[in-house]
N, C-alpha and C positions, 0 to 999 in steps of 0.2 A: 543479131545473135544467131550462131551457126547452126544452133541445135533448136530454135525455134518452134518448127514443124514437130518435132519428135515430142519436145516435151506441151508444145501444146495436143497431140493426141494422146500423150500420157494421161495428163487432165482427164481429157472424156471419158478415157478409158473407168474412170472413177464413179462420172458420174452414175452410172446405169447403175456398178454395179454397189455404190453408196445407197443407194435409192432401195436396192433389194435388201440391202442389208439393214438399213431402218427399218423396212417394212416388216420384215421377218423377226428381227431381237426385241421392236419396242412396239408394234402394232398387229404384233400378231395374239398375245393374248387378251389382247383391249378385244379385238375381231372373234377369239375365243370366248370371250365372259358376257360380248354382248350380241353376237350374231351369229356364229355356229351352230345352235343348239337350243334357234330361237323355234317357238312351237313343241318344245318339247318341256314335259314340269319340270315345277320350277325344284323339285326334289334331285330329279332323274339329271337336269342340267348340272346341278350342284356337283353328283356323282362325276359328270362325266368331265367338266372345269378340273375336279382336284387330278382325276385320270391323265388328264392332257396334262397336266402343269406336272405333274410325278414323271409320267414318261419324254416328257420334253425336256427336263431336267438331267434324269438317270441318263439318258441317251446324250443330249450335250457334253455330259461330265466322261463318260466314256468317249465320246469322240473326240476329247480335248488329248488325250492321250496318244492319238494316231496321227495329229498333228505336223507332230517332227518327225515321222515316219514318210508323213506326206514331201515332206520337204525336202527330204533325203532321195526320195522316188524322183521331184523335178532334180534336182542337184547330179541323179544319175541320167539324167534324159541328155541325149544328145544324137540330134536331128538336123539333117539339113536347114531344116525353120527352125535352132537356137534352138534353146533349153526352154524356153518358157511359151512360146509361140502357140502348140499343142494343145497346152493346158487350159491356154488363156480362151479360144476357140471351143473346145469338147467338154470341161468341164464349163464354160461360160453360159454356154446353150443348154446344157441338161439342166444346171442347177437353176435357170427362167423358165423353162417348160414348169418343171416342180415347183415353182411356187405357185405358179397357175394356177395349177393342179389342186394344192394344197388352202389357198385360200377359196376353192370354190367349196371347200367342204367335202373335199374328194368326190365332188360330180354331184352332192347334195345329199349323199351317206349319211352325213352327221346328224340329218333331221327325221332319216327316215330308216335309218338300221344301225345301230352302237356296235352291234357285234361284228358286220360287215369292214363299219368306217375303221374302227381300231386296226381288224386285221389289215388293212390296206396300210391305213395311214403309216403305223411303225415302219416297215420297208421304206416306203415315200420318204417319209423324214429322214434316214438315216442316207438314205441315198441320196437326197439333195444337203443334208449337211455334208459328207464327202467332198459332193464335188464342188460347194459353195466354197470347202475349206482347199482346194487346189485349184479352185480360180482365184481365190482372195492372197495363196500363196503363191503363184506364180507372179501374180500383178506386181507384190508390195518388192517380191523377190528381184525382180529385173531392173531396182535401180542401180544396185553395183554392178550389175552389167551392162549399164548404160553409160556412167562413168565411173571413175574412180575419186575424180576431184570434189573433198568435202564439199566447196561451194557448188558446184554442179547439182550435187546432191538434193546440195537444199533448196535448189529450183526446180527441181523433179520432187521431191517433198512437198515442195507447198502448192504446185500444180497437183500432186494426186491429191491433196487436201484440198484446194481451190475446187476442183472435181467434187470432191464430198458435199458439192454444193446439192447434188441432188438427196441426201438422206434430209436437209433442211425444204427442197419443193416438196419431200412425198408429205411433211407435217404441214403445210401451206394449204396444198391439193385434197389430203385426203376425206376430209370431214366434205366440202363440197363434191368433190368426186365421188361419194360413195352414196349421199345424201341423193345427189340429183338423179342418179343412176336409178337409185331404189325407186325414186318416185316416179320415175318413169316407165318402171315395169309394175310398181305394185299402185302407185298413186300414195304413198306415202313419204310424210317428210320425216326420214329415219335412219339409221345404218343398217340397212338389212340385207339379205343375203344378195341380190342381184347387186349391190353397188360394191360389194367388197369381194365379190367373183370380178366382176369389170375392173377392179382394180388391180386386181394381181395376175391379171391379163397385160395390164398396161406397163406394170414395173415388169414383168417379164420381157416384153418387146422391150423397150430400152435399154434392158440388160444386155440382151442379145448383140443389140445394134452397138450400142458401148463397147463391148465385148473384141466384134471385129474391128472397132476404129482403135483400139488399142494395140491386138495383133500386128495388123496389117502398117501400122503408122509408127512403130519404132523398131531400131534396130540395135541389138548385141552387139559391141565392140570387145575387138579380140586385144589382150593384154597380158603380158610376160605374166603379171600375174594371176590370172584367170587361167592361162594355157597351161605353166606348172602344175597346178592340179585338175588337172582335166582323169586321172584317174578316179572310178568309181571307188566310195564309199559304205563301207559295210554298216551298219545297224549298231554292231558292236562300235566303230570307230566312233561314228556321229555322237552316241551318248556320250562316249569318251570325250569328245572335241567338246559339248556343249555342257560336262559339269566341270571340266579346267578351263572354262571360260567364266571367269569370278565376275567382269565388269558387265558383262553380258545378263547374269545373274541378277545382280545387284542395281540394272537398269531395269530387268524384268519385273523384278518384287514390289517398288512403287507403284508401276504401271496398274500392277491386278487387283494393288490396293486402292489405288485412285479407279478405278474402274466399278468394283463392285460397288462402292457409295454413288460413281453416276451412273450406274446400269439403274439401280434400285431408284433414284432419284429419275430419269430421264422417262423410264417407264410407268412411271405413278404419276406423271405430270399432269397427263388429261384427266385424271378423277379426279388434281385438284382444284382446274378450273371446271369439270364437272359437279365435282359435288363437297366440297370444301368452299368455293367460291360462285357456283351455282353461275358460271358464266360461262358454259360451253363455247360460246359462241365466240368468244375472244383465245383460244386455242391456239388459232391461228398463229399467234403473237409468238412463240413459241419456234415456229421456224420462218417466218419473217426476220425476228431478231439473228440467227446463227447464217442464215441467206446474206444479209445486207453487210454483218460482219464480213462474211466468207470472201468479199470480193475486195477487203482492206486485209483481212490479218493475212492470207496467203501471199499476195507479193508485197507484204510490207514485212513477213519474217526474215526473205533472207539479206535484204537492204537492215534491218536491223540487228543480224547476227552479223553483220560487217562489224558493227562498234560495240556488241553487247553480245556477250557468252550467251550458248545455248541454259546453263545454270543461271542466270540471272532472268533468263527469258519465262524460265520455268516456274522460278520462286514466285516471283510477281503475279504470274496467272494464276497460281495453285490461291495466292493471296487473297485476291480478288473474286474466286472462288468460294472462299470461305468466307471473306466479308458476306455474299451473296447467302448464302447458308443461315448465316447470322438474321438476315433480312425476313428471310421467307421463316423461319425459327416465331419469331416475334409479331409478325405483321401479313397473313395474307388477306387481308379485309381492306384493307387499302392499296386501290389498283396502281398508284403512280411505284407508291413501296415497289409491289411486286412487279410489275417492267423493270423499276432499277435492281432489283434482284435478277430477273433474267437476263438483261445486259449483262451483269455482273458472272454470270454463270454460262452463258457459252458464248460469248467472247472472246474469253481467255481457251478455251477447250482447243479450238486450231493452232495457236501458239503451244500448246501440252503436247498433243498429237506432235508435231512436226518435231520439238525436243526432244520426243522419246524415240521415235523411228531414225532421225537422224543418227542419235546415240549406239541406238540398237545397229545401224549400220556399217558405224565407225567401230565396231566390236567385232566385226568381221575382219579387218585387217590385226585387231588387237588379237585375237585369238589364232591367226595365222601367224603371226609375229611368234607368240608366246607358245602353242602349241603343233606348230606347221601346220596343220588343217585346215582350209577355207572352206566354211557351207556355209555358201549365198544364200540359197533357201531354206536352210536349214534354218539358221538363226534370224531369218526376218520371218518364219512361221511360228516363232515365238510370238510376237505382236499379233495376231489372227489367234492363234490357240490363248491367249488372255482374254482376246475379246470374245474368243467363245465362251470362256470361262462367266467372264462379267455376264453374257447373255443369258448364259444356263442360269444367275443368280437371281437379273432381272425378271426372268418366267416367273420362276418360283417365284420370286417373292410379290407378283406385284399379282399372282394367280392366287395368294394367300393370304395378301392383304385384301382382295377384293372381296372373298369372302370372310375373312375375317371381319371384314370393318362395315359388311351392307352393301358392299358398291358393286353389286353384279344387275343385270337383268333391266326391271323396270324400276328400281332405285331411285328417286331424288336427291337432291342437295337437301329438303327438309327433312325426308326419311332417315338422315346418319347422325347417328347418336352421338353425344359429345366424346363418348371412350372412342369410336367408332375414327372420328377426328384424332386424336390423341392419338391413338394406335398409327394409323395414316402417317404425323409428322414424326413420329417417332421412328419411322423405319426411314421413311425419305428424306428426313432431315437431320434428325441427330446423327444416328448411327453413320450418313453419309457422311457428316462434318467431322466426325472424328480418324475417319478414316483419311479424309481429306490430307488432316493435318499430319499423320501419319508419314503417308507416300511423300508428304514434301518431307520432313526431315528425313526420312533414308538416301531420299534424290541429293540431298544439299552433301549429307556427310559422308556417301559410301557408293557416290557415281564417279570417277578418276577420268573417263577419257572424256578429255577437253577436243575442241578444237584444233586447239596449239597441239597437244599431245597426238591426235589419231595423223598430222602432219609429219610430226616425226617418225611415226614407224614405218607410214606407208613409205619414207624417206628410207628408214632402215631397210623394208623390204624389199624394195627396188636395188638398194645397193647391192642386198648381200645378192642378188637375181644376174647384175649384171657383174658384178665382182666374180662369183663364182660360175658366170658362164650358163648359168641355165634359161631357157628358154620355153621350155616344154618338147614334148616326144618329136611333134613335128619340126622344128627346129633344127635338135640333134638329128634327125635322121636326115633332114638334108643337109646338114653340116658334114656331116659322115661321107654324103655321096660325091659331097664340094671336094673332097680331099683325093679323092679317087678319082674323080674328072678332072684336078688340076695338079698336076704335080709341081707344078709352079710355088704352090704353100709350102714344100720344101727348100725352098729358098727364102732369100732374103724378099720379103715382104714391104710393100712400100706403104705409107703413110703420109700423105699432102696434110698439110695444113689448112685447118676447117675455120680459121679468123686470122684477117690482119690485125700486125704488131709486133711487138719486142718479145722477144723468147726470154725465159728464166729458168734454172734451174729449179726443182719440188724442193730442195734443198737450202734453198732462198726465200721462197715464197712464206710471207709472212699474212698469216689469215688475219679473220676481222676483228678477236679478242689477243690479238697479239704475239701471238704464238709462232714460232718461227719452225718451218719446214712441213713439208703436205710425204706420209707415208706412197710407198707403192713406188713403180715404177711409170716412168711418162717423162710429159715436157710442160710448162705453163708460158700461159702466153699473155701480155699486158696488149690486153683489146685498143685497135683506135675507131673502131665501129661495130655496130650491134647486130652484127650476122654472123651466123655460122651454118657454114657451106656442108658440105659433103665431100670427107676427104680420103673418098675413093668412092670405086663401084660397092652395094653391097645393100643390105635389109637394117631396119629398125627391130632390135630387139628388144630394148624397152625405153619407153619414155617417162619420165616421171610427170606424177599427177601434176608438181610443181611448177614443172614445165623446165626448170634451172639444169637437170640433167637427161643425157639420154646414150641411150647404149647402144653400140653401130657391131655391124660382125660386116666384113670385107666377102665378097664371092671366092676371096684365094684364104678362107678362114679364118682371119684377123680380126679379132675383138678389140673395140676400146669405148674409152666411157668420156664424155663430155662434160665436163662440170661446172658449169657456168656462173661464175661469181661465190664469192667464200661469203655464209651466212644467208644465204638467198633466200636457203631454203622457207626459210619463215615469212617469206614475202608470200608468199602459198598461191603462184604463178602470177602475181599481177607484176606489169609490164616484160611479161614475156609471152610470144605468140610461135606455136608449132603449126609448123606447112607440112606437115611427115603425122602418119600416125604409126603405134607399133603392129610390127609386121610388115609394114609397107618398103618396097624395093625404091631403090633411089641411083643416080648414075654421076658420077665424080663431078663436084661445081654445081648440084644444087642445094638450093638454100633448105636447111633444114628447121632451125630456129631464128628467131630475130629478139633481142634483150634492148630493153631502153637503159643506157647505161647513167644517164640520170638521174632514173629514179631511184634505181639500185644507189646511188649515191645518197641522196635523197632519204633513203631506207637506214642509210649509214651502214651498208655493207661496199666489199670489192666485188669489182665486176673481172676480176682478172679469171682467167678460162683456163681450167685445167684438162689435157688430157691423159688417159690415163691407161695401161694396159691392162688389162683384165683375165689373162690367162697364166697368171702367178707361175708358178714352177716349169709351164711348157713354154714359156718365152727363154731362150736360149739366151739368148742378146739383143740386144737395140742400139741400135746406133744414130745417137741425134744431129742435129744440124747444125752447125758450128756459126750459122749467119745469125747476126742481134735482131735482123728484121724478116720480116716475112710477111707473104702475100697469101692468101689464100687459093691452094694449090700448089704452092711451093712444096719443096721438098721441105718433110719435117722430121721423120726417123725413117728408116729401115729397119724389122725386125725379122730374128731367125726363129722360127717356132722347131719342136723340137719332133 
């Protein structure tokens, strides 16, 4: 696989900063209710838990707004190191310092001055939410600019989820890690403040480290249609671009809803093998099971989105979910139950995850298509500003339930009162399960781009790119200076033929549903082999994702388009392989594509090659070649541009 390296440091790039991100949305108020603010009464604690979970809240819920502002700031970044490069590095590293920082209890404030820790800590927090929110958006950001090709996608999809293998070690790690650590400075077996200081020292360094193997270990590819809009983006535009994006919308809405029931449920987990089931000790189990999964659902999604729809992928896990719900509802007193309830419940979550970010990614060419605007990170910090959202719910609620229900401090499983329990499943289990159900019925009946579908437009998009000749600034402006260095484009223009075979009139040519004659001007050519040459000197203007077409512009400014087989498009590049990328220079007689013309058969489409001229009204005349056969490199037209 070509892209091997890139998208196995995509992966990494995950792990550190998955690992922060558990630690922060689902173990940071457990660290609040039971270690913060240890040594201090059990009154003055109480005060200061509902303080922390009010301002952790109010602050999320605001910073969830600045989000797509955030996104907007990378989408305008452009640097010699790419658009996301920057981000990934400067905000990677502050937002690991700060958490440091912040689980050590701001340097041990929290135990020994309220008035001090508060003023500190506000700043803190809202400065490492920032930058956690433009490292998380830079990351998730740089997969359509890694490819374009849906399938590509969803192996750089299920690598960064593969990678969220680390938010499953920090639940494995942290009950021991925090436990051994305290006992080794205090001599107690506990969670107390030296093991979850040394902790958020350790997800820090990983972070970091993650941070740069992701930087440093992929690279932006440049793309007709990434370089078209390489103009910056106003505030005004972006909102514009993201509420006429309806599918975009209407992918977001399930998401926040399937979120807050597992924000609220994921975070309450450990008080109820704490103190509902009175088995701390088996916690563990908890991120063993979504670990051992992680290393089947990620490279077994996109081998299953080969034969089964991302909405089929979806249904079934949201299902199995709720089965799960069902389970733990009726039965946590029996432990075989509740493993097959956890099986049941984050098994399916990396198959959800990867359906929804895919989705949300393919809504990027949907909303360029329907709106002209492309914001790459615009609309994948939608997915980050949800999970803020879900987070900001989780604090709260699981900082609300703990007091509400008894389960703070020195607490027991004996100590919680039967309502105490009651209250407990009723927030983490009912209320999740119905939301559960929810977010699948909106997903099933009011999610449109498929697969099939985001194939077709990135198809449209390309065409109307190379149809109409655009390329982006830099392009045009060396096309401008081609014309001024070569006065040769004011003449008759040559055109070799880029595949052997029998030439056809477009006039002739009968496509794959039967349809007799291809629009536009050109020549078609009935292929006897599966190359296509380079038929002259000149640059790659665009390629399509499919791989079926690609768009050439000549050094004496001659555009044309390749079109490789009628109906291909839906083969969505398999048995076609590109030795050219876009942008790249190429010199008359090299091989640009290579087509298996049996599979294409095989597919039950025509492999016959269309080429095509692409500069409508400024093409003066053409004049084609009058031979049945031809060679590649033969003469195939001359054209008079105007």
């Amino acid at each position: 696989m070509k892209n091997f390296w890139s998208i196995f440091n995509f992966a990494w790039g995950n792990v550190g900063h998955s690992a922060l991100s558990m630690t922060f949305s689902t173990y940071f108020m457990v660290y609040v209710t039971t270690a913060m603010f240890a040594g201090v009464s059990k009154s003055q604690s109480s005060k200061l838990i509902v303080m922390i979970t009010t301002l952790v809240f109010a602050i999320r819920i605001a910073e969830i707004f600045i989000d797509p502002i955030i996104g907007n700031i990378i989408d305008n970044t452009n640097t010699r190191w790419g658009k996301f490069k920057p981000w990934l590095i400067g905000a990677g590293v502050t937002s690991a310092v700060l958490i440091a920082i912040i689980f050590s209890g701001i340097f041990g404030l929290s135990r020994f001055n309220a008035t001090w820790f508060t003023i500190i800590f506000i700043p803190a927090f809202i400065i490492f939410d920032v930058f956690y929110s433009f490292r998380d958006v830079s990351y998730w950001g740089m997969i359509p600019a890694l490819t374009a090709d849906s399938h590509e996608r969803s192996l750089y999809t299920a690598s960064g989820n593969f990678g969220g293998l680390g938010q499953n070690i920090v639940t494995i790690i942290l009950v021991p890690v925090v436990t051994s650590v305290t006992y080794l400075f205090t001599g107690k077996h506990d969670e107390g403040q030296p093991g979850w200081t040394a902790f958020g020292v350790l997800i820090g360094v990983a972070a970091i480290a993650c941070s740069l193997i992701v930087a440093f270990g992929t690279h932006e590819k440049k793309s007709a249609l990434r370089e078209v809009t390489k103009k910056k983006t106003s505030l005004k535009d972006m909102f514009w671009a993201l509420s006429h994006n309806d599918q975009m919308l209407w992918t977001a809405l399930p998401y926040l809803v399937y979120g807050f029931g597992n924000a609220a449920t994921t975070g309450l987990m450990f008080y109820m093998f704490k103190y509902v089931m009175d088995k701390p000790g088996l916690f563990w189990i908890t991120g063993a099971i979504p670990t051992i999964a992680g290393f089947f659902t990620s490279p077994l999604y996109p081998v299953i989105n080969k034969w089964v729809t991302r909405k089929t992928i979806y249904s079934v896990s949201m299902c199995a979910m709720i089965v799960a719900y069902l389970l733990l509802i009726f039965s946590t007193d029996n432990l075989a139950v509740v493993v097959t309830a956890m099986i049941l419940y984050y098994v399916p979550q990396g198959f959800i995850f990867m359906a929804v970010i895919l989705t949300l990614t393919d809504t990027i060419e949907y909303g360029q298509l329907k709106n002209g605007s492309r914001n790459e990170a615009v609309t994948l910090a939608i997915r980050p500003m949800l999970d803020k959202m879900s987070s900001a719910i989780s604090n709260g609620v699981v900082g609300w339930v703990a007091v509400a229900a008894g389960m703070t401090g020195t607490a027991t499983a004996a100590s919680i009162t039967p309502g105490g329990i009651t209250l407990f499943k009723a927030v983490a289990f009912w209320a999740a399960l119905i939301l559960h159900v929810l977010a699948l019925l909106i997903y099933i009946f009011k999610v449109k781009v498929t697969e099939k579908k985001h194939g077709k437009i990135v198809d449209e998009l390309q065409r109307q790119l190379a149809t109409e000749g655009i390329s982006g600034e830099e392009d045009s402006n060396r096309l401008a200076a081609s014309h001024v260095a070569q006065p040769a484009s004011e003449g008759l223009l040559p055109l070799a033929s880029p595949v052997d075979g029998t030439t056809q009139s477009l006039a002739d040519v009968v496509d794959e549903n039967g349809k007799v004659g291809v629009a536009g001007k050109g020549i078609a050519i009935q292929p006897t082999n599966g190359n296509i040459y380079a038929p002259f000197d000149g640059h790659v203007v665009v390629l399509f994702t499919t791989k079926h077409v690609i768009g050439l512009r000549s050094d004496d400014g001659l555009d044309v388009l390749i079109h490789v087989g009628l109906g291909t498009v839906n083969m969505r590049g398999e048995g076609f392989i590109n030795h050219v990328e876009s942008g790249q220079s190429f010199k008359k007689g090299e091989v640009l594509l290579t087509f298996d013309r049996d599979k294409i058969r095989q597919f039950g489409y025509k492999d016959t090659v269309i080429v095509l001229l692409t500069q409508g009204k400024q093409v003066d005349q053409a004049h084609y070649t009058s031979e049945a056969t031809v060679h590649h490199g033969d003469n195939l037209a001359k054209v008079q541009l105007k």
